[in-house]
N, C-alpha and C positions, 0 to 999 in steps of 0.2 A: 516518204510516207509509208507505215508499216501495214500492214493486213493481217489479217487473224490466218495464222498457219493454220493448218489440217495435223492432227496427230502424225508421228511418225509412224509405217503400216508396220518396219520391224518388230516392235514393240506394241502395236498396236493395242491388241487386249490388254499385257500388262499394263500401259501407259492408260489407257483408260477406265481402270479400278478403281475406286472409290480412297482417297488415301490410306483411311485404317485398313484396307486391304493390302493396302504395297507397305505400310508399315510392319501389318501384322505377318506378312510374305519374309520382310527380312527377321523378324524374331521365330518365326516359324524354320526358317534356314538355318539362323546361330544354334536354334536349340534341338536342330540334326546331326548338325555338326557336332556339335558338345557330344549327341546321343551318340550319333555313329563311330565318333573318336572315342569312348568308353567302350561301345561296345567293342570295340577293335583291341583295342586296352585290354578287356576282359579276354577273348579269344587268345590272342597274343601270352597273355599270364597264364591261359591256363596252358596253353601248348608248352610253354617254359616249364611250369611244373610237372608237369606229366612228363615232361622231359626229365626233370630232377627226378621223381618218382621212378623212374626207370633205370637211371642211373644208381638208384640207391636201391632196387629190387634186383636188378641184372647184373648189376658190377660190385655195389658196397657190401649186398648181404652173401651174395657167395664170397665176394673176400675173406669175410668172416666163414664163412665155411669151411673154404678152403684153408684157413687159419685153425680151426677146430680140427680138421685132419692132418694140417703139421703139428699139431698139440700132441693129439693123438699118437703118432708115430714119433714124437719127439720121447715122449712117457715111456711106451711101450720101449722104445732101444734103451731107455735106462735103467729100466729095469731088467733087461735081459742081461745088461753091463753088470748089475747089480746081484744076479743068479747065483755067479761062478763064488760071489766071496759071502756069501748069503748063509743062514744055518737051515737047516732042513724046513722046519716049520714059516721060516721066512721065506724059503723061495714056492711051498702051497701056497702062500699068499701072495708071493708075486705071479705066478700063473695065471690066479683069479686075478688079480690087478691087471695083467695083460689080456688074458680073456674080455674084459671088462672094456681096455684103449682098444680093443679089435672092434670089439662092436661098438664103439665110440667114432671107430677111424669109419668104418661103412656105412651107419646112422650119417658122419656127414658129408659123406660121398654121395648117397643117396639123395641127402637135401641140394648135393650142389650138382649132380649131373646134370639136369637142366639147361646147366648155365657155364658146362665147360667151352671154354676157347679152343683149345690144344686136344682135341681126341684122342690124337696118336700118342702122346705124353703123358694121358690120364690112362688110356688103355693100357701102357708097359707100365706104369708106373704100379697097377695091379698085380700084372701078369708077373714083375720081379719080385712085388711083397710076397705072393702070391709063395716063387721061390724063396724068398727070406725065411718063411713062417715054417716051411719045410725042413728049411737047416738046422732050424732053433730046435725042433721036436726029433729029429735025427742026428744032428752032430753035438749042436752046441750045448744043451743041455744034460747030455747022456754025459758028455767029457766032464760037464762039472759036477755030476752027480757021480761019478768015478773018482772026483778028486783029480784030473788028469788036468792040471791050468794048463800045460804046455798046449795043450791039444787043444784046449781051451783056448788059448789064444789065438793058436793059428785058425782054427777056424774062423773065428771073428776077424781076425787081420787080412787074410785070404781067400774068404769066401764069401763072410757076411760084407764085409767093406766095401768091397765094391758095388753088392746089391743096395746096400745104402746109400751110395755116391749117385748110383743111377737114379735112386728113388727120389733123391733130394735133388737132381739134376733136372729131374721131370717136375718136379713140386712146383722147382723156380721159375723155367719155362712158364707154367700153367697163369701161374702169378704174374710174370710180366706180362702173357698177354693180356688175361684181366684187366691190366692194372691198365695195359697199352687201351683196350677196348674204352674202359673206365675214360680217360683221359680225352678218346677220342669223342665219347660221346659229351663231355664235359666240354670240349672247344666247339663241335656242332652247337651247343645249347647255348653258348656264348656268342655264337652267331645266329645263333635264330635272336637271341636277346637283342642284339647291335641291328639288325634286319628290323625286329619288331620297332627297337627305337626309330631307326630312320623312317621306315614307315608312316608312325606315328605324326612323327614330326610332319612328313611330307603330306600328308593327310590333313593333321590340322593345320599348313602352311594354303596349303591352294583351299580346303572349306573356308578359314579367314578370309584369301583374295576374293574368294568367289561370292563370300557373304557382305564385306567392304566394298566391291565390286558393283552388285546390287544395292547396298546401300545407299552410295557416291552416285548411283545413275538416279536414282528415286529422289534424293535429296537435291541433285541438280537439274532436273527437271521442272520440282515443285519453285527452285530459287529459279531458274529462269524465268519460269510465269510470272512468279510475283515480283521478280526485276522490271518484265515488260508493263505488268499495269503500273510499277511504280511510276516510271517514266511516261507512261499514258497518261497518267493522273498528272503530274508535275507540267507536261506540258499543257493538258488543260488548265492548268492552277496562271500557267503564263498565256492561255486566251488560245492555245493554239491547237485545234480539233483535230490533224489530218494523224496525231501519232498514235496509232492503233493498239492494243494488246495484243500479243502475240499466244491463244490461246492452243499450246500445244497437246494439250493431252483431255478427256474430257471428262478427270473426277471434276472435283466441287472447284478446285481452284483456277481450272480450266474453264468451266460451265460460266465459274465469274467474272474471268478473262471475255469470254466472247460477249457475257451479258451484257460488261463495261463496254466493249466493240459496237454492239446493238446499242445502247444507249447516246455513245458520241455520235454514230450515222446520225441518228434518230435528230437530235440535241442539235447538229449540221446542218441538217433539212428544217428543223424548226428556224436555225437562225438565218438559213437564206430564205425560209418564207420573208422573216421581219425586214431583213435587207430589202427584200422586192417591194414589200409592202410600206416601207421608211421610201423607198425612191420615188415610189406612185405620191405619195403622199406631199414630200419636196417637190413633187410636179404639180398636184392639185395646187399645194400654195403658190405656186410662180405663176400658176394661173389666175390664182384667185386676185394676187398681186397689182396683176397685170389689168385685171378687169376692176379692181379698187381704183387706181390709177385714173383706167376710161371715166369711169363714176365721177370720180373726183372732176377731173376736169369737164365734166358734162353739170356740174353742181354748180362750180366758176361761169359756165357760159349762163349756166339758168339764171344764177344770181344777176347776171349782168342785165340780161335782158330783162328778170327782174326789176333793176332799177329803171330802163327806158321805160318800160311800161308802170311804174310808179310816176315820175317824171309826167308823161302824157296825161297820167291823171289825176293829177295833180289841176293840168292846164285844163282837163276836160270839167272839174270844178270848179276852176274860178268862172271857165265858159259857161259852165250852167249857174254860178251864181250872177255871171254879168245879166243874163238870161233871164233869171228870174227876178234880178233887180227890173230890167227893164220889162220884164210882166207886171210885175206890181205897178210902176210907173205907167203902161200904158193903160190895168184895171183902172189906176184912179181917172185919170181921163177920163176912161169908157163911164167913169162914173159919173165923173164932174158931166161930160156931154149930155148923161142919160140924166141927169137931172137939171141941166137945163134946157133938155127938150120938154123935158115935164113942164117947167116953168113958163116956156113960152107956149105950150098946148093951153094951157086956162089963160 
């Protein structure tokens, strides 16, 4: 025999909401989840970008920077190369053309200090132009303006060459680490990417469980109930009152659950009245039976004595007709005498 359970208290409150509240509870959760998996999405994207954004403000545009001052200093040595075999009026204009890559090369030194790596490599790599720029306005340019190539060249091969080697020696430095920096921030961003994904995943993996989780408890609850009245109802269908619903929770389908519960007590107690009242009743008739019976045979005796006493009077009729024949008989006498006393009186 079943009984109507009590809600579970874990769940208590939950368990006793109204359904569209425990339905509206798990779309109210999916559509957190969706929110807070987006918004995490969003966070995530934008930390990524701003990561790329830094990467191409910090690393890619001084690259370029620093490519504008090996431009720079690339022009300017070839035209000083270009000085010694140059004709007068061409090497005023390469002056100004190099005046020009000076303030070219320091416009983008300027734009890229900010963002050097290498200090010590940017700082010599100055201080040697620094002596480059001096050789060119005292050695190297005086010799080819004398027409002296020899001298001319040694300078260049001896003096200037080597400042150049350092110069270019430092450039590359500066670049690799760049490039190194560049790279490294490039594989952090890749792992914040592969982080952000796994993340995600694991986020919208346990909000699914937890939202499924919820669901699968809500939906097994409300099939439980209406398993237990199925079976409640089905054995009343087979005459049998004692299998109870089992009302666990107390929205609407619970409330039904016990109402069904309260209805078979109820429906139980009316039918053992009828029982008690059907036995009284098969007693009254075995009574009543019983006392037909006595009747009966009290009818049989009356009839009988009925008949003696029909029988006696019968006899007590013919006696009074013997009776009143011999009345009549002794009237006429008394007649016949009384008139012949008359007769003998006169």
């Amino acid at each position: 025999m079943s009984t109507v359970a009590p809600p579970t208290r874990r769940l208590a409150w939950f368990a006793d909401r109204p359904i569209g509240v425990k339905v509206g509870a798990v779309i109210a959760l999916l559509a957190a989840v969706v929110l807070g998996t987006n918004l995490l999405a969003i966070t995530r994207i934008g930390d990524m970008r701003a990561g790329q954004e830094a990467i191409y403000t910090e690393n890619l545009q001084p690259l370029n920077a620093l490519s504008e001052i090996q431009r720079a200093h690339a022009a300017h040595r070839a035209r000083t190369l270009e000085y010694a075999v140059s004709a007068p009026a061409r090497r005023v204009e390469l002056i100004e053309q190099m005046e020009e890559k000076t303030a070219d090369l320091q416009a983008g030194y300027d734009a890229y200090e900010p963002f050097i790596v290498e200090q010590g490599a940017m700082q010599n790599f100055l201080e040697v132009r620094g002596q480059f720029l001096d050789l060119l306005t005292s050695q190297l340019f005086p010799a080819a303006d004398r027409g002296d190539l020899v001298a001319f060249a040694q300078v260049q091969s001896e003096l200037l060459q080597p400042l150049l080697q350092v110069m270019a020696d430092e450039l590359e430095l500066e670049g690799v680490a760049q490039s190194e920096e560049a790279a490294a921030r490039n594989a952090l961003a890749a792992e914040d990417a592969s982080d952000a994904t796994g993340l995600l995943l694991t986020v919208s993996i346990v909000s699914i469980v937890v939202a499924a989780g919820l669901a699968f408890l809500v939906v097994r609850r409300i099939l439980a109930t209406v398993g237990s009245m199925q079976r409640s109802v089905q054995a009343m269908a087979e005459g049998d009152l004692t299998v109870l619903p089992e009302a666990r929770d107390r929205d609407e389908i619970g409330r039904m659950a016990a109402a069904l519960g309260a209805a078979q007590e109820n429906l139980r107690s009316v039918m053992a009245s009828v029982v008690a009242s059907a036995d009284a009743v098969a007693a009254s008739s075995e009574q009543l039976s019983a006392s037909s019976a006595q009747i009966s045979c009290s009818a049989e005796e009356t009839s009988a004595q009925s008949g003696v006493v029909s029988s006696a009077a019968e006899e007590v009729s013919r006696n009074v007709a013997t009776v009143a024949a011999g009345a009549e008989e002794m009237g006429a006498s008394i007649r016949e005498i009384s008139q012949n006393a008359n007769e003998a009186a006169r």
